[in-house]
C-alpha positions as CSV (number, residue, x, y, z in Angstrom):
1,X,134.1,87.3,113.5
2,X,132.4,87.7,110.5
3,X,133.3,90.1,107.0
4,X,131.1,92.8,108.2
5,X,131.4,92.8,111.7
6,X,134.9,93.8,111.3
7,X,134.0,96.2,109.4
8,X,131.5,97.9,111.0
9,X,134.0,97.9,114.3
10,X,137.3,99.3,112.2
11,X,135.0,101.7,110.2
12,X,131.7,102.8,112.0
13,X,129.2,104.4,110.3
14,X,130.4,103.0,106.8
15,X,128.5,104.8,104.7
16,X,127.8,108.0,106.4
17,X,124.5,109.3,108.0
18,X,122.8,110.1,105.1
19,X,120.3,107.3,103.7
20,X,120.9,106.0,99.9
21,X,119.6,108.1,97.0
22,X,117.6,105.3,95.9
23,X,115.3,106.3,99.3
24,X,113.7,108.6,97.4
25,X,112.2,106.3,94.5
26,X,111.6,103.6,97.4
27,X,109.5,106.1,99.6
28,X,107.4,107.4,96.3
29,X,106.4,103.5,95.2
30,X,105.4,102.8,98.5
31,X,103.2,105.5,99.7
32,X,101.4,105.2,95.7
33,X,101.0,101.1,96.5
34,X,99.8,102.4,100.0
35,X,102.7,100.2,101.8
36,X,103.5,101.5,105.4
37,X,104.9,98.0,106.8
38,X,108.4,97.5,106.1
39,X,110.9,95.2,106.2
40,X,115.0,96.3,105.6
41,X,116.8,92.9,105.6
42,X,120.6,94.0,106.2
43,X,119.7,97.4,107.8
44,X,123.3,98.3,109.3
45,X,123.6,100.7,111.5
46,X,120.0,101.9,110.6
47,X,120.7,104.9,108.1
48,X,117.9,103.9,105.5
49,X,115.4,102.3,108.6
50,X,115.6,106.1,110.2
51,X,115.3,107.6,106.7
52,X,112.0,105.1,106.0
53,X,110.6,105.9,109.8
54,X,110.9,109.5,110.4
55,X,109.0,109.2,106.1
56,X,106.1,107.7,108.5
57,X,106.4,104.4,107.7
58,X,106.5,100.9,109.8
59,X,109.9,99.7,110.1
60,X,111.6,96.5,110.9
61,X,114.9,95.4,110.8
62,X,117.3,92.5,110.6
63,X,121.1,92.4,110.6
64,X,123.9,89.8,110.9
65,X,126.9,92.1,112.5
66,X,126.9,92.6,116.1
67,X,128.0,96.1,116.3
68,X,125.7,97.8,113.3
69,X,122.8,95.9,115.2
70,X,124.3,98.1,118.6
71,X,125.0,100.8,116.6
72,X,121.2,100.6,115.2
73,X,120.0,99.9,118.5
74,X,121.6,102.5,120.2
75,X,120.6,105.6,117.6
76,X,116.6,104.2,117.5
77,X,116.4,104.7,121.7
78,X,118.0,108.4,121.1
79,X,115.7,109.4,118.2
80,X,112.4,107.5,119.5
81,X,111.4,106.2,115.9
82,X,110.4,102.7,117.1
83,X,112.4,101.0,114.5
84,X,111.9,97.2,115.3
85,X,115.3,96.0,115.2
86,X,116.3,92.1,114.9
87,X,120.1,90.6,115.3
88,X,120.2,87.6,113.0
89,X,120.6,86.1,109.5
90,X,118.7,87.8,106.6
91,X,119.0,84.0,105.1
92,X,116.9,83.0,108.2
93,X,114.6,85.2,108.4
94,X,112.1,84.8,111.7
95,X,109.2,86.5,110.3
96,X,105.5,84.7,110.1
97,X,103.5,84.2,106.2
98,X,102.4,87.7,105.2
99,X,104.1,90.2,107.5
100,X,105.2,92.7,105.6
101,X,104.0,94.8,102.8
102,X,107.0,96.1,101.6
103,X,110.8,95.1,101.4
104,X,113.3,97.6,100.6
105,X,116.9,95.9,100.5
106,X,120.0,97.9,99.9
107,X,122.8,96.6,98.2
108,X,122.9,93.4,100.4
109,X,121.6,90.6,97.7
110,X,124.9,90.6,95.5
111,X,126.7,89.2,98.4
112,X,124.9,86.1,98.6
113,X,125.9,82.8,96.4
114,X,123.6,81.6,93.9
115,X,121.5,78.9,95.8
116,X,121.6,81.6,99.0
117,X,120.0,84.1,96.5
118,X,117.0,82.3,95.5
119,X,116.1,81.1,98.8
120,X,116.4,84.5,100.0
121,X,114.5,86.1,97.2
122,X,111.7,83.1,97.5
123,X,111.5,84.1,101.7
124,X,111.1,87.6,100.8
125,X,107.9,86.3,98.5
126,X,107.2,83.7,101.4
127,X,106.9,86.7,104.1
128,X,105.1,89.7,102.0
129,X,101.6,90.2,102.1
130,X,99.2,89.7,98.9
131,X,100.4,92.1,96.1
132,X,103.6,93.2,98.4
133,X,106.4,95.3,96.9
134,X,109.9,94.9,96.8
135,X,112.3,97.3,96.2
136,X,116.1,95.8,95.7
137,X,119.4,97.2,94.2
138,X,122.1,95.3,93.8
139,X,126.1,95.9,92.0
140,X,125.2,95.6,87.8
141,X,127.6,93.9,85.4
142,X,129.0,98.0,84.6
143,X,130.3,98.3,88.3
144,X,133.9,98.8,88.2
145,X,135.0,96.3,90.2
146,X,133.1,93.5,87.8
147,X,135.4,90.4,87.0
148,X,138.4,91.8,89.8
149,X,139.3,88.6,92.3
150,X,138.7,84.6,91.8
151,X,135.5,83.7,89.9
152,X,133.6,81.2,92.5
153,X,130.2,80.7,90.4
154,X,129.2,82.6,87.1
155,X,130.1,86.9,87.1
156,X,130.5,85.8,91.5
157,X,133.7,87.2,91.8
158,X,135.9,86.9,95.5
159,X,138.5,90.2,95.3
160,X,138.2,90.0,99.5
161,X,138.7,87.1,101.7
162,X,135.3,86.0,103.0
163,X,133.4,88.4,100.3
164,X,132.0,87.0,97.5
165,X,130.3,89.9,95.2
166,X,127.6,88.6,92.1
167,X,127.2,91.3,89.8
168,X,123.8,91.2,87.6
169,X,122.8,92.0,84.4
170,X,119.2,93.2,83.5
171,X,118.3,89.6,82.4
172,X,119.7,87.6,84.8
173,X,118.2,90.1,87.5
174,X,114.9,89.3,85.3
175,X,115.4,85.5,86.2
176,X,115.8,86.0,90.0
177,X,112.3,87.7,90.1
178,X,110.9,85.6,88.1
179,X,108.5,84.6,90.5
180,X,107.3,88.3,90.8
181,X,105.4,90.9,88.6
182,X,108.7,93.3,87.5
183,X,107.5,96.9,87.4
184,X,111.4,98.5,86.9
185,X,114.5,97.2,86.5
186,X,117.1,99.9,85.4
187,X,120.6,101.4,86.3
188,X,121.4,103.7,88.8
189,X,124.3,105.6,89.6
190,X,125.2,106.3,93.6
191,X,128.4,108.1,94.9
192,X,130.3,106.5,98.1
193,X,133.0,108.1,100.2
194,X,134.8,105.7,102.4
195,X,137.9,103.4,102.3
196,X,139.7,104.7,99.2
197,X,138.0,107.8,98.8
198,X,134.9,108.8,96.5
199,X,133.8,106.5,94.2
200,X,130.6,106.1,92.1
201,X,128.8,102.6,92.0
202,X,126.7,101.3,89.3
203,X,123.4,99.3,90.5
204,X,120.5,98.0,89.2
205,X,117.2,98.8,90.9
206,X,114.4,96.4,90.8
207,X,111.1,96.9,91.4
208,X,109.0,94.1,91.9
209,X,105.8,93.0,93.3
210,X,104.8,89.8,94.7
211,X,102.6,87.5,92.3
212,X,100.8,84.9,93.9
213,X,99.4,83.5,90.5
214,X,103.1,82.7,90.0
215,X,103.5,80.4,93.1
């Protein structure tokens, strides 16, 4: 059983019902850029996908754990959204050339290794329509749990089994998207409540659009 998977059975609804404060900056670029197709790789139990949905917007999603994909599944039949839900790898993503015309992805890039990253990052390009936007965050080199557990690969620390976490820094963020017109790449702050109580995360949020002079 995978990292998340047990999580998501021990702990639920990790991160509440509410979506991410970063919904509201995602939902304002999109409906100026006129996107209404979107794709959430790592959805979870479906927090943000409801959020982005009931905003009016075209929803798909794909996640690796089991029981967030149930949990998902389960809470889109209730509320009627028709969030398209998909159970697989975000690494091996199934979609066609040009399918979306946004990506909004929470929070779920940092846990990939380096050469898992830029194949990710280059499928997101591979499967976004001609000027698509992205809109990532990820954990910035000021989160407070920077350099805490073995160092696997450059600021890719492990502090829990079977989780390795890269933390970014505005340039090195910079380099991932390199293949992408950057509109905003700055800090926010978010407050969590779960595990050990409330705590306040530092992340960058990218904004990025796909350049297809760049390919």
């Amino acid at each position: 059983m995978s990292y998340w998977d047990k999580r998501f059975r021990s702990e639920g609804k990790i991160w509440g019902a509410r979506p991410s404060i970063t919904l509201e900056i995602t939902i304002d670029f999109f409906t100026k850029n006129n996107v209404r197709k979107v794709l959430i790789p790592g959805s979870g139990y479906g927090r943000n996908a409801e959020a982005l949905a009931k905003a009016g917007f075209n929803v798909s999603g794909i996640e690796i754990s089991e029981t967030a994909h149930r949990m998902a599944v389960s809470s889109n039949e209730k509320s009627r959204l028709g969030i398209d839900y998909e159970l697989g790898d975000a690494l091996e993503m199934p979609y066609r050339d040009e399918n979306f015309e946004g990506v909004y992805c929470l929070n779920t890039l940092h846990f990939f290794k380096q050469d898992e990253r830029i194949r990710f990052i280059d499928d997101v390009h591979r499967i976004l329509k001609r000027r698509g936007l992205t809109v990532f965050t990820v954990f910035s080199e000021k989160e407070p749990s920077f350099g805490k557990g073995e160092e696997i690969e450059p600021n890719t620390f492990e502090s829990k089994k079977d989780r390795p976490t890269h933390y970014f820094s505005e340039k090195d963020l910079n380099e991932h998207f390199k293949n992408y017109e950057i509109l905003v790449n700055t800090i926010i702050e978010e407050q969590e409540n779960h595990g050990a109580g409330p705590h306040i995360h530092s992340l960058r949020l990218i904004v990025a659009r796909k350049n297809d002079h760049l390919r």
